[in-house]
Kinemage of the C-alpha trace (Angstrom):
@kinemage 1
@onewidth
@group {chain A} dominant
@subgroup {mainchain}
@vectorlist {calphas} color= white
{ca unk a 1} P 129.675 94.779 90.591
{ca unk a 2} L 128.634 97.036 93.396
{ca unk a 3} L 130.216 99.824 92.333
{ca unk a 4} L 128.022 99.351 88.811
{ca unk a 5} L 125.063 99.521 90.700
{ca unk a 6} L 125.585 102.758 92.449
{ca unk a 7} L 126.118 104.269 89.945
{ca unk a 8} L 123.456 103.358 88.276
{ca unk a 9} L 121.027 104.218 90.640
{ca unk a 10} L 122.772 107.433 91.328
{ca unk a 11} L 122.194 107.948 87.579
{ca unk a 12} L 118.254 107.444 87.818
{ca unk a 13} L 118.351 109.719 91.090
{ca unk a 14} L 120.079 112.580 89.308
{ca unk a 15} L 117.443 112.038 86.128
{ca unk a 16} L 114.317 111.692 88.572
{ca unk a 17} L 116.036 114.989 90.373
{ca unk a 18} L 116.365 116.751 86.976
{ca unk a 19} L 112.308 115.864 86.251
{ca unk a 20} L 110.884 117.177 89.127
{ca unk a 21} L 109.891 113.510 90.438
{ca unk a 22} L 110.203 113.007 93.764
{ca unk a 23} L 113.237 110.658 94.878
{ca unk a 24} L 113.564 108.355 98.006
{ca unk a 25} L 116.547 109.639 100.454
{ca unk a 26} L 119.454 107.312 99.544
{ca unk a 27} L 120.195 107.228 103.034
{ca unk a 28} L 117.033 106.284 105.273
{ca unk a 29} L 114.561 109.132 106.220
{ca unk a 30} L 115.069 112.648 105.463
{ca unk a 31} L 114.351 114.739 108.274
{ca unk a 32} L 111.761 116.092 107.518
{ca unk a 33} L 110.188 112.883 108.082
{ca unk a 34} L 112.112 111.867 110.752
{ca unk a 35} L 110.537 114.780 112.505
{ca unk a 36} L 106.586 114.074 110.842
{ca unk a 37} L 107.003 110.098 111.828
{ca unk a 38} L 108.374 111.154 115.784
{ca unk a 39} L 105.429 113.938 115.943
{ca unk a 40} L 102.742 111.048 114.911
{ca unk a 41} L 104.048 108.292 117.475
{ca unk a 42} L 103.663 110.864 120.328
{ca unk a 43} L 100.680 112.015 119.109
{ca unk a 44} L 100.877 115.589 119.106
């Protein structure tokens, strides 16, 4: 069953991809935002 829902929502990631809409990372934070969410905590 859990192999049914990943790919699943690795279907509706590649379709929201495909659109232009922006997708959560699968995997926790991009870094990117890693980098934005460590810059606002110290306050720089």
């Amino acid at each position: 069953m859990v192999e049914h829902e990943i790919h699943h929502r690795g279907q509706i990631h590649l379709y929201l991809g495909m659109l232009g809409v922006p997708t959560p990372p699968a995997y926790g934070l991009t870094s990117g935002q890693e980098l934005a969410a460590s810059v606002c905590r110290s306050g720089l």
